[in-house]
C-alpha positions as CSV (number, residue, x, y, z in Angstrom):
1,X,-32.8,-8.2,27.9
2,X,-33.0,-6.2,31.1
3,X,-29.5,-4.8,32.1
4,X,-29.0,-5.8,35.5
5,X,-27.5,-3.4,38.0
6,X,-25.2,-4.6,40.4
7,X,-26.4,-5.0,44.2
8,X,-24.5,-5.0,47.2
9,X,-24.3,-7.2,49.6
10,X,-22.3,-9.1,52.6
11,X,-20.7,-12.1,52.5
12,X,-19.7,-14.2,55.4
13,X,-17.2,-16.5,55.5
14,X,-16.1,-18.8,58.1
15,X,-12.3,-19.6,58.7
16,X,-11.4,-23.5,58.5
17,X,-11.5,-24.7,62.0
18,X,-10.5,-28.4,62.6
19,X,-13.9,-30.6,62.3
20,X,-15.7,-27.9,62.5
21,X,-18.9,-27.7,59.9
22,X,-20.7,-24.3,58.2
23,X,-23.6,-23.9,60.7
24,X,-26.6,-24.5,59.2
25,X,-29.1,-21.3,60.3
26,X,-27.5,-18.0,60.7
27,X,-29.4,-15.3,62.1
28,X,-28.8,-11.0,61.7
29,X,-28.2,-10.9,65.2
30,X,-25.1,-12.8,65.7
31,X,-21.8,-13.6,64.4
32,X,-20.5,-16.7,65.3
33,X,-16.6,-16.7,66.3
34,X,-14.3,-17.3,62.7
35,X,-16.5,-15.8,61.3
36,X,-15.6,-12.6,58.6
37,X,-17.7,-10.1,56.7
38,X,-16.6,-9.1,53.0
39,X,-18.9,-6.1,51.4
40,X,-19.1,-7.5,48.1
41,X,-21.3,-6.8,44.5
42,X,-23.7,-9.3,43.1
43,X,-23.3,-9.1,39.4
44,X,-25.8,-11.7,38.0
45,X,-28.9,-13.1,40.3
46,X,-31.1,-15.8,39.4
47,X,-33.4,-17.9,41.9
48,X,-30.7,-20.8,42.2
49,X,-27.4,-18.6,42.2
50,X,-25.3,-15.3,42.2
51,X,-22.1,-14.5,40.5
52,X,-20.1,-12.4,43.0
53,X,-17.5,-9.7,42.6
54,X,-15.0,-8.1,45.3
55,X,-13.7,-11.1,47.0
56,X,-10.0,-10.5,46.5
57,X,-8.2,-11.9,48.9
58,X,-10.8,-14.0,50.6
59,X,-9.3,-17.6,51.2
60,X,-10.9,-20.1,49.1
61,X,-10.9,-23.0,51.1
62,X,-14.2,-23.1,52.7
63,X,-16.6,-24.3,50.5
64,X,-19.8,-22.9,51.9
65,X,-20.6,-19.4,53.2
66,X,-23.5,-16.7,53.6
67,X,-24.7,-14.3,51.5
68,X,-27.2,-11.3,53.5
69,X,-28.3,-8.8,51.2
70,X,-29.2,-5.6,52.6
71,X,-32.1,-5.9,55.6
72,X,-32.4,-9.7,54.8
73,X,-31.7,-12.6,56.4
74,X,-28.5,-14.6,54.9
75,X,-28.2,-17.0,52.6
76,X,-26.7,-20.2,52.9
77,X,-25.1,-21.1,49.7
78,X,-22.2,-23.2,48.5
79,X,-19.0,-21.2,46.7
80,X,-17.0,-22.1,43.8
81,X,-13.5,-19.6,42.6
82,X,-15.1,-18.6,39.2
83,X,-11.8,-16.2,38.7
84,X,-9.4,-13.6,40.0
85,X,-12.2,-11.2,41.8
86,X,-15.0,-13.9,41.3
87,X,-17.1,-16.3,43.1
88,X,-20.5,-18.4,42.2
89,X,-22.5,-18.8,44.9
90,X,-25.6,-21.5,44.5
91,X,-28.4,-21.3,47.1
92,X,-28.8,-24.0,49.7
93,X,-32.5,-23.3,49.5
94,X,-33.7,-21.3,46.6
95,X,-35.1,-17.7,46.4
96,X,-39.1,-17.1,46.1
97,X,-40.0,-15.6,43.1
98,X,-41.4,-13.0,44.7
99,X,-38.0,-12.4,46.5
100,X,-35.8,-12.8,43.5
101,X,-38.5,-10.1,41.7
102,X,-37.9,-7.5,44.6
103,X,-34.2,-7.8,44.8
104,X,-34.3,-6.9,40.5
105,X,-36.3,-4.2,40.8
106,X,-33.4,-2.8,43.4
107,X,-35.6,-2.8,46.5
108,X,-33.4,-1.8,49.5
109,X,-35.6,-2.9,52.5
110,X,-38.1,-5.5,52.5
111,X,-42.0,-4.7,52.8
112,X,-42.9,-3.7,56.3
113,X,-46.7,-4.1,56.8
114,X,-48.5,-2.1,59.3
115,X,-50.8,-3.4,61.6
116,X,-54.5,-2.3,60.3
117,X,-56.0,0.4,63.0
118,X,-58.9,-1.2,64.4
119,X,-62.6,0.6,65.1
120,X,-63.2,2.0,68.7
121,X,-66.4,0.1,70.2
122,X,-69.0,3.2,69.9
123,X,-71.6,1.1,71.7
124,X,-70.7,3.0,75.3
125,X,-72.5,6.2,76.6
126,X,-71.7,9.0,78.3
């Protein structure tokens, strides 16, 4: 087996607000109000979940939150206290293989594709 080597990553975590739900689509630009970032190590990754370490003294009663790896749009994924430092976090909506392949290999940034150079029209004259 493959050792796996820890990445890092953000986690965002809303405060309890009275009636007020987890929204549903978060997007790189914004942070909505209550809302807290916690740099934090993924120690195991699979498609469906993450274990993640750091989050000492992050309060544990919200039971959703975001996970954004680095250049990546969060994740929306549902948290569980696994111990002191610990959480599990399970995808809303789960990774790609081809996503989950990239992030083992250690990629930092995702794939930027260039846009092909097209040919100049040599048809004119002079």
């Amino acid at each position: 087996m493959d050792s796996f080597r820890p990445l890092d990553a953000t986690l965002i975590w809303f405060e309890p607000r009275a009636g007020a739900a987890c929204p549903t689509r978060l997007l790189r630009c914004e942070l909505p109000p209550g809302a807290s970032e916690w740099a934090v190590r993924v120690t195991r990754l699979s498609s469906a979940a993450c274990t993640v370490a750091g989050t000492e003294g992050l309060p544990g009663e919200t039971p959703f939150a975001w996970l954004r790896f680095h250049g990546r749009e969060p994740l929306r994924c549902l948290v569980a206290v696994t111990g002191a430092d610990e959480l599990r976090c399970e995808f809303t909506q789960p990774l790609y293989p081809a996503e989950l392949q990239q992030l083992l290999a250690g990629a930092q940034q995702p794939i930027v594709r260039t846009p092909a150079v097209r040919a100049r029209c040599s048809f004119l004259r002079s």
